[in-house]
PyMOL Python script that loads the backbone (N, CA, C, O; Angstrom):
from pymol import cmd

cmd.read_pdbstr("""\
ATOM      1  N   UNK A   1     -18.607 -15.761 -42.360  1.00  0.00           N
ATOM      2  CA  UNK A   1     -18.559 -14.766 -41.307  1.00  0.00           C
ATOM      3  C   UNK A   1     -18.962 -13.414 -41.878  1.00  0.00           C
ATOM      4  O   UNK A   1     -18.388 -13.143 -42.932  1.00  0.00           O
ATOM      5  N   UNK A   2     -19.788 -12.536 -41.439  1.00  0.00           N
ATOM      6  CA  UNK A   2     -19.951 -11.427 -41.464  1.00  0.00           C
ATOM      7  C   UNK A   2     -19.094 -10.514 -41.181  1.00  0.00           C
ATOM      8  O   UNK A   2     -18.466  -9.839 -41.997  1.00  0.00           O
ATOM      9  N   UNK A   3     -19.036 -10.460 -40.008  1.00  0.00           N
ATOM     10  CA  UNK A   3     -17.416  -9.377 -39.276  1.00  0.00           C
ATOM     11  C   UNK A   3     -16.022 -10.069 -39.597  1.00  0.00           C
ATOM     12  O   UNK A   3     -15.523 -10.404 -38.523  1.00  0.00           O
ATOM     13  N   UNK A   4     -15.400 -10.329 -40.408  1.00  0.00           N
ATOM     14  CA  UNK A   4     -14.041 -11.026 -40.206  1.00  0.00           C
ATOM     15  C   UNK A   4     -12.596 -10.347 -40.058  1.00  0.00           C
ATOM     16  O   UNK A   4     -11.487 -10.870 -39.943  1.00  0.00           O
ATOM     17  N   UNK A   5     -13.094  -8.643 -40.113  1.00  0.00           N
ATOM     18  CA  UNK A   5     -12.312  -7.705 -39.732  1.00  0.00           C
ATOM     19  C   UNK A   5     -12.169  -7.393 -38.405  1.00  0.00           C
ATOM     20  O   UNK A   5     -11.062  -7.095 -37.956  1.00  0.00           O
ATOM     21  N   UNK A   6     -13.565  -7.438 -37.437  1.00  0.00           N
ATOM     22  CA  UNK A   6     -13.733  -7.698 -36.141  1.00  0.00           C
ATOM     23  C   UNK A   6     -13.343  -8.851 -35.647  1.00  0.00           C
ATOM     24  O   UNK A   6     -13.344  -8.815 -34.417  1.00  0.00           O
ATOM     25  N   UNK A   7     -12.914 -10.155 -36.214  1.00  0.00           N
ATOM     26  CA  UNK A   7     -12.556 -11.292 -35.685  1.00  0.00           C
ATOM     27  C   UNK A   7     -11.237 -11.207 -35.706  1.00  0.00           C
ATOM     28  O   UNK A   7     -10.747 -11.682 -34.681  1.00  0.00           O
ATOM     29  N   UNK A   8     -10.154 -10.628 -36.762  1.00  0.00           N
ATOM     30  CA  UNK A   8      -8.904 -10.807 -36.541  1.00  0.00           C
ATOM     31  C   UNK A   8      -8.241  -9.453 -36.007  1.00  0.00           C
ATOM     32  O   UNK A   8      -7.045  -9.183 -35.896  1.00  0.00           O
ATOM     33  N   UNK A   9      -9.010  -8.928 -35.805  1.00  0.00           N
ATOM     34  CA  UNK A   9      -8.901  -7.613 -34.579  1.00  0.00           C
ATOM     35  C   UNK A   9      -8.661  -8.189 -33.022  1.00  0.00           C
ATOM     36  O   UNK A   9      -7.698  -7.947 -32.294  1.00  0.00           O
ATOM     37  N   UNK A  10      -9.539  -8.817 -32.805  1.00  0.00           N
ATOM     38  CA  UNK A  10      -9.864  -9.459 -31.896  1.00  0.00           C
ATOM     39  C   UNK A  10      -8.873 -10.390 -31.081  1.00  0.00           C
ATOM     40  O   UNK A  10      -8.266 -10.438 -30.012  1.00  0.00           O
ATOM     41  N   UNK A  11      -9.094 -11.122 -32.288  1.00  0.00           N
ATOM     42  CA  UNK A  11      -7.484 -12.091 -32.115  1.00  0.00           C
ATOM     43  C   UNK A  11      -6.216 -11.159 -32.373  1.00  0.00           C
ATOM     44  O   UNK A  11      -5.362 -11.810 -31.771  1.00  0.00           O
ATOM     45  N   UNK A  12      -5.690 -10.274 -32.781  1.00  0.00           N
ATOM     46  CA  UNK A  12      -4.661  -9.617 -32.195  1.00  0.00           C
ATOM     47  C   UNK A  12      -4.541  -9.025 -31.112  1.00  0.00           C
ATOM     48  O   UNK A  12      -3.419  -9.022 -30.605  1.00  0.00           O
ATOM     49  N   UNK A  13      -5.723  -8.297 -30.372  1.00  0.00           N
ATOM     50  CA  UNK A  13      -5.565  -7.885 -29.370  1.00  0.00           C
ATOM     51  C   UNK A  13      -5.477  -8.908 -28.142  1.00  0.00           C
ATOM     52  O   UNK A  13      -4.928  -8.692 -27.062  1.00  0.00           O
ATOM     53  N   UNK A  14      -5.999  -9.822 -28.461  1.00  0.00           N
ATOM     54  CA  UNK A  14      -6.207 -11.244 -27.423  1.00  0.00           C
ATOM     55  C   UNK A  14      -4.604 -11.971 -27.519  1.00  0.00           C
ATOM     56  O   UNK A  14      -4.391 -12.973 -26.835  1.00  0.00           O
ATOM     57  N   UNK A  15      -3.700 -11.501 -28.251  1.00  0.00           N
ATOM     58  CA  UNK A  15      -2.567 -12.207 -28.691  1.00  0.00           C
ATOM     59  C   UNK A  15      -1.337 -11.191 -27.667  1.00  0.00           C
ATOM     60  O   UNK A  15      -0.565 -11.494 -26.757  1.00  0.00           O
ATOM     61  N   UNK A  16      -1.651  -9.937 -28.358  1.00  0.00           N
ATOM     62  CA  UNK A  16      -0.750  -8.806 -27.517  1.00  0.00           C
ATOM     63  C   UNK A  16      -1.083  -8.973 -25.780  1.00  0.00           C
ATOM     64  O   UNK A  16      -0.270  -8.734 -24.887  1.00  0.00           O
ATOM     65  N   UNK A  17      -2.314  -9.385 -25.622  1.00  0.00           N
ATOM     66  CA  UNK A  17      -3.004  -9.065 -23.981  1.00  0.00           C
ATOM     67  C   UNK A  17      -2.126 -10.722 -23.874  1.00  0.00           C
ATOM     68  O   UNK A  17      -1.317 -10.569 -22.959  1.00  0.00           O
ATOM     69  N   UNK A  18      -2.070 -11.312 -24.101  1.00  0.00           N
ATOM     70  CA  UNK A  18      -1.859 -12.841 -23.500  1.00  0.00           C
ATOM     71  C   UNK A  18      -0.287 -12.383 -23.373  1.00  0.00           C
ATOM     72  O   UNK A  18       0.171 -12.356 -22.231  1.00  0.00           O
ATOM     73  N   UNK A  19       0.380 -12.103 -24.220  1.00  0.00           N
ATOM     74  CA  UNK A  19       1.954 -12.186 -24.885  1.00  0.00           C
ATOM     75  C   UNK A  19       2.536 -11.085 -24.031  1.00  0.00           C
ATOM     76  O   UNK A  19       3.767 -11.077 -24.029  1.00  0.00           O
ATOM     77  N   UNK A  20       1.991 -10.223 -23.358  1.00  0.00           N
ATOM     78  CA  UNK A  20       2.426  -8.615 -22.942  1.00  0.00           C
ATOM     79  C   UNK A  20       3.722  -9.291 -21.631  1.00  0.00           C
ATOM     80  O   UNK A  20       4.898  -8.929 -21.592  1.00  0.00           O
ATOM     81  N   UNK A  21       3.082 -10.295 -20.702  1.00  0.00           N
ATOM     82  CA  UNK A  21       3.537 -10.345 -19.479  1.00  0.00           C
ATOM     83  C   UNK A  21       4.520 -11.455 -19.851  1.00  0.00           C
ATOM     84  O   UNK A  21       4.100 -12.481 -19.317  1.00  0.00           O
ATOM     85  N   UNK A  22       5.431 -11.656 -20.404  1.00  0.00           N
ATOM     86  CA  UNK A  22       6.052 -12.670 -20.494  1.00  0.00           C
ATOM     87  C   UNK A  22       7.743 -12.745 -18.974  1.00  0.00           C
ATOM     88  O   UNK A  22       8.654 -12.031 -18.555  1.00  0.00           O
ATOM     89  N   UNK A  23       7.122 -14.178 -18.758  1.00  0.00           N
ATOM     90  CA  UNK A  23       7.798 -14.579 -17.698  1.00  0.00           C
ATOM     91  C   UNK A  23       9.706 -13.795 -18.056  1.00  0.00           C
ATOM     92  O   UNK A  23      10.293 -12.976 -17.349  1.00  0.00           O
ATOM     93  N   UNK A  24      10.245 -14.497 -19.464  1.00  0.00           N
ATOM     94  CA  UNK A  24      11.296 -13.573 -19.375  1.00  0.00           C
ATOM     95  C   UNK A  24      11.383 -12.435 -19.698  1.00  0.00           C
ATOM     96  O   UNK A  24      12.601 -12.276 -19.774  1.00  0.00           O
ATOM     97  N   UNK A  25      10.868 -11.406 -19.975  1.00  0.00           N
ATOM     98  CA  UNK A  25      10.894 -10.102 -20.180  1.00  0.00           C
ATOM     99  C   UNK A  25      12.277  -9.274 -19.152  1.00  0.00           C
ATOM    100  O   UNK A  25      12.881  -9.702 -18.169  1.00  0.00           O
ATOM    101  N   UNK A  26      12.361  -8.365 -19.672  1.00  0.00           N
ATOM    102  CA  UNK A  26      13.511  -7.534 -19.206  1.00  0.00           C
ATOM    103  C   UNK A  26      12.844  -6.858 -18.269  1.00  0.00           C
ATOM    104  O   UNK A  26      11.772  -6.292 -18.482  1.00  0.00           O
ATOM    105  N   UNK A  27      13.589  -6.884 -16.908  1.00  0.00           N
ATOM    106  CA  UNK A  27      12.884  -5.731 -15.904  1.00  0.00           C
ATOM    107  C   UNK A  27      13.847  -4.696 -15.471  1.00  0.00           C
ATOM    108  O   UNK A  27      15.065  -4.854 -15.395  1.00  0.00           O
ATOM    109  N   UNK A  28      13.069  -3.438 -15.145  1.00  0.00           N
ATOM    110  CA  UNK A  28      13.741  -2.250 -15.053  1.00  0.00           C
ATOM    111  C   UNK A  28      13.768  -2.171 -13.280  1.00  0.00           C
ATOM    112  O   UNK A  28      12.707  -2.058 -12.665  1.00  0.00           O
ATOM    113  N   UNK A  29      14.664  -2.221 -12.800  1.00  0.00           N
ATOM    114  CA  UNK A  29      14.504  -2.121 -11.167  1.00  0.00           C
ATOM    115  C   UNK A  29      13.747  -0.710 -10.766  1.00  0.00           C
ATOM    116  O   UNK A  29      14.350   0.177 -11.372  1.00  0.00           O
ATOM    117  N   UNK A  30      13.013  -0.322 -10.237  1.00  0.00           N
ATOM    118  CA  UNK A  30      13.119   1.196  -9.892  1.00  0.00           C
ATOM    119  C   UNK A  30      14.357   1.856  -8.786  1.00  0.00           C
ATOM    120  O   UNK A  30      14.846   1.154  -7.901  1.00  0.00           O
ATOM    121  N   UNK A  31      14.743   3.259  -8.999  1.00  0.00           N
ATOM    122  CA  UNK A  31      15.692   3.231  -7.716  1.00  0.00           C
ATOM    123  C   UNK A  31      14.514   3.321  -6.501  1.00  0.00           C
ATOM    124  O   UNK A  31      13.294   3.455  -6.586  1.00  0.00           O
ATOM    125  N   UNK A  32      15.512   3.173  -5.209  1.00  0.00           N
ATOM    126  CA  UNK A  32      14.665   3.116  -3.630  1.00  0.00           C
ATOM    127  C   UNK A  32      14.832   4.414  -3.601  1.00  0.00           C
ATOM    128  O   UNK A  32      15.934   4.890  -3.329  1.00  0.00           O
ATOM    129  N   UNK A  33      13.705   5.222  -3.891  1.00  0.00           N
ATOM    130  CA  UNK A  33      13.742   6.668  -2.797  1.00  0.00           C
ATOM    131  C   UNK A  33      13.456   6.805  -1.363  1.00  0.00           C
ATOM    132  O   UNK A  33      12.819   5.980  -0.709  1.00  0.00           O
ATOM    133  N   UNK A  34      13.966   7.902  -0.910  1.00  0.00           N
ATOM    134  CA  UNK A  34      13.862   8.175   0.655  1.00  0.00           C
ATOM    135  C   UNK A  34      12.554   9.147   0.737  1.00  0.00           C
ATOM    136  O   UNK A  34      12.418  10.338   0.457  1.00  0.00           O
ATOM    137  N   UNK A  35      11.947   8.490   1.068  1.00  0.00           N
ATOM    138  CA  UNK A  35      10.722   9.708   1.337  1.00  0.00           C
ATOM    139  C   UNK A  35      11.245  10.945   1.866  1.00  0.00           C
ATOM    140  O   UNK A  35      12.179  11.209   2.624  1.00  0.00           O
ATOM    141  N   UNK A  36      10.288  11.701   1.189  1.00  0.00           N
ATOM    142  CA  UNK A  36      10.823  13.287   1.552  1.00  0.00           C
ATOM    143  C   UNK A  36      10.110  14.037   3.081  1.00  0.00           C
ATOM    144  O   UNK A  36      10.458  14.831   3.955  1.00  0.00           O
ATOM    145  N   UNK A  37       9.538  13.635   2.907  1.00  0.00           N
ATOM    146  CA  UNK A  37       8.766  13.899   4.401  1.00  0.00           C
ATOM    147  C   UNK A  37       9.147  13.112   5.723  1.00  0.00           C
ATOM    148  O   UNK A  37       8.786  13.385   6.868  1.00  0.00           O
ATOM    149  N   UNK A  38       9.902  12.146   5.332  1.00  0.00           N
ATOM    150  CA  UNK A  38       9.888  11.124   6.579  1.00  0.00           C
ATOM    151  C   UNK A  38      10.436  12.119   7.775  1.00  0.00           C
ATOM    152  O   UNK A  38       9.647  11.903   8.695  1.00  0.00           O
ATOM    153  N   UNK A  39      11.262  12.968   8.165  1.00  0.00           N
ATOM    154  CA  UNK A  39      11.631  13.687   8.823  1.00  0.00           C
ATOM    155  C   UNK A  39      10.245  14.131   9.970  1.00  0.00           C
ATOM    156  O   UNK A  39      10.028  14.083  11.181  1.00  0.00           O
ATOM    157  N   UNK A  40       9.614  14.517   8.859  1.00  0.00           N
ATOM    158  CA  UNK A  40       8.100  15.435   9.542  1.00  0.00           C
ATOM    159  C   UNK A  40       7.209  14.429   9.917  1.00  0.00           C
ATOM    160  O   UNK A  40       6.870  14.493  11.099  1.00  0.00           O
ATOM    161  N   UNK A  41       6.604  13.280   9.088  1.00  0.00           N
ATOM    162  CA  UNK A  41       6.355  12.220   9.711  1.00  0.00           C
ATOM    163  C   UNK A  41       6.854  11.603  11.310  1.00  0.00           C
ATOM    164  O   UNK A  41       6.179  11.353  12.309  1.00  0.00           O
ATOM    165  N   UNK A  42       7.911  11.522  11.122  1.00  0.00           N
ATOM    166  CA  UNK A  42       8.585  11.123  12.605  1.00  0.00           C
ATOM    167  C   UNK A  42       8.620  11.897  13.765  1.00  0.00           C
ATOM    168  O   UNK A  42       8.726  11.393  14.883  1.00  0.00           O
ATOM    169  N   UNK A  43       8.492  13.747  13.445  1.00  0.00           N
ATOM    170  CA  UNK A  43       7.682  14.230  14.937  1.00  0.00           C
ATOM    171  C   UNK A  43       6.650  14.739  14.887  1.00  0.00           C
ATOM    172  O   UNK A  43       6.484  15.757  15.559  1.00  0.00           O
ATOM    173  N   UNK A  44       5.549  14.213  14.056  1.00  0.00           N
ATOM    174  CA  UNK A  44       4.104  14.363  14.163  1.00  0.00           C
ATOM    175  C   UNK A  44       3.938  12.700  15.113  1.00  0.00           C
ATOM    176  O   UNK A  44       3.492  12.596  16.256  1.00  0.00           O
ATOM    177  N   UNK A  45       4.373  11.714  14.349  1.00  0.00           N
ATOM    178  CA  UNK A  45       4.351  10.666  15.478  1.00  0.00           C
ATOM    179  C   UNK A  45       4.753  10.777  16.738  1.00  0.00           C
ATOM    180  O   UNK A  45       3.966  10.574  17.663  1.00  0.00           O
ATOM    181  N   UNK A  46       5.729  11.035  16.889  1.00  0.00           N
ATOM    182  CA  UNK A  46       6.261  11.714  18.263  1.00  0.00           C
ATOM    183  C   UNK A  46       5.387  12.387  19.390  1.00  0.00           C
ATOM    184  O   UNK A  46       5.045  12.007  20.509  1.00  0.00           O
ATOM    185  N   UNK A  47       5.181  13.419  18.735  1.00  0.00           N
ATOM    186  CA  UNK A  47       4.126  14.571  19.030  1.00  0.00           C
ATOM    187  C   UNK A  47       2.489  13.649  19.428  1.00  0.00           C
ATOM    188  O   UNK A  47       1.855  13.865  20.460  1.00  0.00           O
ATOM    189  N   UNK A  48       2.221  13.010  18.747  1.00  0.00           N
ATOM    190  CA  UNK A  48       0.726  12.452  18.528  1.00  0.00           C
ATOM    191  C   UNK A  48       0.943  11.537  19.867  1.00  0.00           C
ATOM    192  O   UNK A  48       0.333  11.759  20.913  1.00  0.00           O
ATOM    193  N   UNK A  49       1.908  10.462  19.696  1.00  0.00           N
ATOM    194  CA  UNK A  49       2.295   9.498  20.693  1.00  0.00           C
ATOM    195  C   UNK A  49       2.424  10.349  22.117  1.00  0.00           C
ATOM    196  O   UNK A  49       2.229   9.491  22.977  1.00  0.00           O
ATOM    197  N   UNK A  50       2.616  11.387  22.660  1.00  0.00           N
ATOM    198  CA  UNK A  50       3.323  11.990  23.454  1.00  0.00           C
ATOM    199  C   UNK A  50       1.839  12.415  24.248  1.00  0.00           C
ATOM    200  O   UNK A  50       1.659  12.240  25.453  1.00  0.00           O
ATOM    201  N   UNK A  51       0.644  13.115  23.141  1.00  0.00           N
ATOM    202  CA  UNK A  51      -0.407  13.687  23.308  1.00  0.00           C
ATOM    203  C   UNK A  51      -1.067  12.948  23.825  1.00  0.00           C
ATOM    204  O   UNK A  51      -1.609  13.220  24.897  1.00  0.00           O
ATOM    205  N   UNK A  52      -1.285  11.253  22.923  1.00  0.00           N
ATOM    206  CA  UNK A  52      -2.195  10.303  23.228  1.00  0.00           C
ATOM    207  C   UNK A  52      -1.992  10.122  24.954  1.00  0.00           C
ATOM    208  O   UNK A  52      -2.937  10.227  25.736  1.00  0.00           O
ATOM    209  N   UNK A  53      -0.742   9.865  25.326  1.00  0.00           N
ATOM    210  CA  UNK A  53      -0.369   9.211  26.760  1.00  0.00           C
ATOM    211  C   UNK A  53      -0.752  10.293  27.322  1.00  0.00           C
ATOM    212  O   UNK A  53      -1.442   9.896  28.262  1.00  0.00           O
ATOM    213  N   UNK A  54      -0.739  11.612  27.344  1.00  0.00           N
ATOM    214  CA  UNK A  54      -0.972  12.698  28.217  1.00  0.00           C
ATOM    215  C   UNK A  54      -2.584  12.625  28.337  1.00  0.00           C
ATOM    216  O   UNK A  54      -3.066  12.652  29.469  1.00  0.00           O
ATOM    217  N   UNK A  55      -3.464  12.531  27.172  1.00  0.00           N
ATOM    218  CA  UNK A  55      -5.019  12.060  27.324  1.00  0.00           C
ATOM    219  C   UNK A  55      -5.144  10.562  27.663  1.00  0.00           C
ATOM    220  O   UNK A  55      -5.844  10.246  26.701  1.00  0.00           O
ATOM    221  N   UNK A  56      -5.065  10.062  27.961  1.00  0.00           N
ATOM    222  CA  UNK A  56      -5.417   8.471  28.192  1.00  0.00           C
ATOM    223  C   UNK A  56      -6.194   8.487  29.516  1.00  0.00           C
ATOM    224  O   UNK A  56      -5.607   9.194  30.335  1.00  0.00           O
ATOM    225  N   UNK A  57      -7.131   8.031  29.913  1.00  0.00           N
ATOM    226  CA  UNK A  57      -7.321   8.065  31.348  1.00  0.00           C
ATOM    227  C   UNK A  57      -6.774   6.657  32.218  1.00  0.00           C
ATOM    228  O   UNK A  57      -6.783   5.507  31.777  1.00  0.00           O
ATOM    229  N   UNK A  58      -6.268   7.128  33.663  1.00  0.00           N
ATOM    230  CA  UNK A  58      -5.826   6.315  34.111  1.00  0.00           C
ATOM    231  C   UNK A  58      -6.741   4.984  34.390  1.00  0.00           C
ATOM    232  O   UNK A  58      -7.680   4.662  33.661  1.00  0.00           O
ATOM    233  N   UNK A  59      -6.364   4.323  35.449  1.00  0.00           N
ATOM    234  CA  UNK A  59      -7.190   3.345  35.863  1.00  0.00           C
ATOM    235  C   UNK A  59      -7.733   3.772  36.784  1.00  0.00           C
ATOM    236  O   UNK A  59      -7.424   4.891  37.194  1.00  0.00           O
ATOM    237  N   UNK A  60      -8.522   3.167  37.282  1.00  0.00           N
ATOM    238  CA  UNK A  60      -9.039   3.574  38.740  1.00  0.00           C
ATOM    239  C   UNK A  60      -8.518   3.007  40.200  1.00  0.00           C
ATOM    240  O   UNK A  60      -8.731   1.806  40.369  1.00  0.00           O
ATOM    241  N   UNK A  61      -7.930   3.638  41.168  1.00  0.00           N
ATOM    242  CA  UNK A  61      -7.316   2.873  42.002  1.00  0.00           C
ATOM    243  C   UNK A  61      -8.030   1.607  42.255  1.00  0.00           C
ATOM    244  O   UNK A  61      -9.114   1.305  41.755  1.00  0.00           O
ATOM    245  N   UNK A  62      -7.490   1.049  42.891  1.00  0.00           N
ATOM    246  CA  UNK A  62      -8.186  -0.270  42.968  1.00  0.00           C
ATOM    247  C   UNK A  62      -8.386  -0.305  44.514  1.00  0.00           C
ATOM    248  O   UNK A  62      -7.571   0.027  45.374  1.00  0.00           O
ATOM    249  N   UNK A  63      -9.760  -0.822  44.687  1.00  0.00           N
ATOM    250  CA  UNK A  63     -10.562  -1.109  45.652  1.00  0.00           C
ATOM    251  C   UNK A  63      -9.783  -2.172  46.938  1.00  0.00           C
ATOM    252  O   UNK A  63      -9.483  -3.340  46.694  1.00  0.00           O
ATOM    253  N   UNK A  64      -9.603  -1.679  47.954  1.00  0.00           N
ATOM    254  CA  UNK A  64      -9.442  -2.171  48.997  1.00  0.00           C
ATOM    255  C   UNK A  64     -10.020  -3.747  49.265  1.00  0.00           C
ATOM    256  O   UNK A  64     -11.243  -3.884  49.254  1.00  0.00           O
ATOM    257  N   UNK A  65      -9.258  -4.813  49.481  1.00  0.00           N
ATOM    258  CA  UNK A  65      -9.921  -6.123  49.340  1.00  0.00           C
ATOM    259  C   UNK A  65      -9.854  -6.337  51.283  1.00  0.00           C
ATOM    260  O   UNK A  65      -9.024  -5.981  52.119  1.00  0.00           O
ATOM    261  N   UNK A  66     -11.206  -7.107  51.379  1.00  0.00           N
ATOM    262  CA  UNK A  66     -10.559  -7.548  52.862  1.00  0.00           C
ATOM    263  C   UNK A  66     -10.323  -9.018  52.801  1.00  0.00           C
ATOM    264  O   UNK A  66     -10.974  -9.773  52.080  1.00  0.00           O
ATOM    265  N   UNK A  67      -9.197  -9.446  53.725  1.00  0.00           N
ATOM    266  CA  UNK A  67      -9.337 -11.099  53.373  1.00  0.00           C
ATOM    267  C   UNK A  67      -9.544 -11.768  54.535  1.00  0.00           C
ATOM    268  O   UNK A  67      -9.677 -12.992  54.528  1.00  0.00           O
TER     269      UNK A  67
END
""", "prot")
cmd.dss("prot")
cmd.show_as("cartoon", "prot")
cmd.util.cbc("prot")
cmd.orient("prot")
């Protein structure tokens, strides 16, 4: 081999990348944050929802049938 410093380079990094995700590994839960905005979120929806129905166009009455 020519490179055999590049080959067992190689193979360590191919060892750490395989080995990194191991099924039992220790996991760190994250805590659940509360979004900080949700407040303002909820009357821009409000607001938006409120706007949309005020623009919507109606239907058109409906046409007189004879029978």
């Amino acid at each position: 081999m020519e490179l055999p410093t590049g080959y067992i380079t190689a193979l360590d990094a191919m060892n750490r990348h395989v080995n990194s995700a191991r099924p039992d590994a220790p996991v760190q839960v994250e805590p659940v944050r509360r979004a900080r905005l949700d407040p303002t979120r909820q009357a821009a929806a409000v607001a938006l929802r409120r706007l949309a129905d005020r623009i919507q166009p109606r239907p058109l009455p409906a046409a007189p049938r004879c029978s």
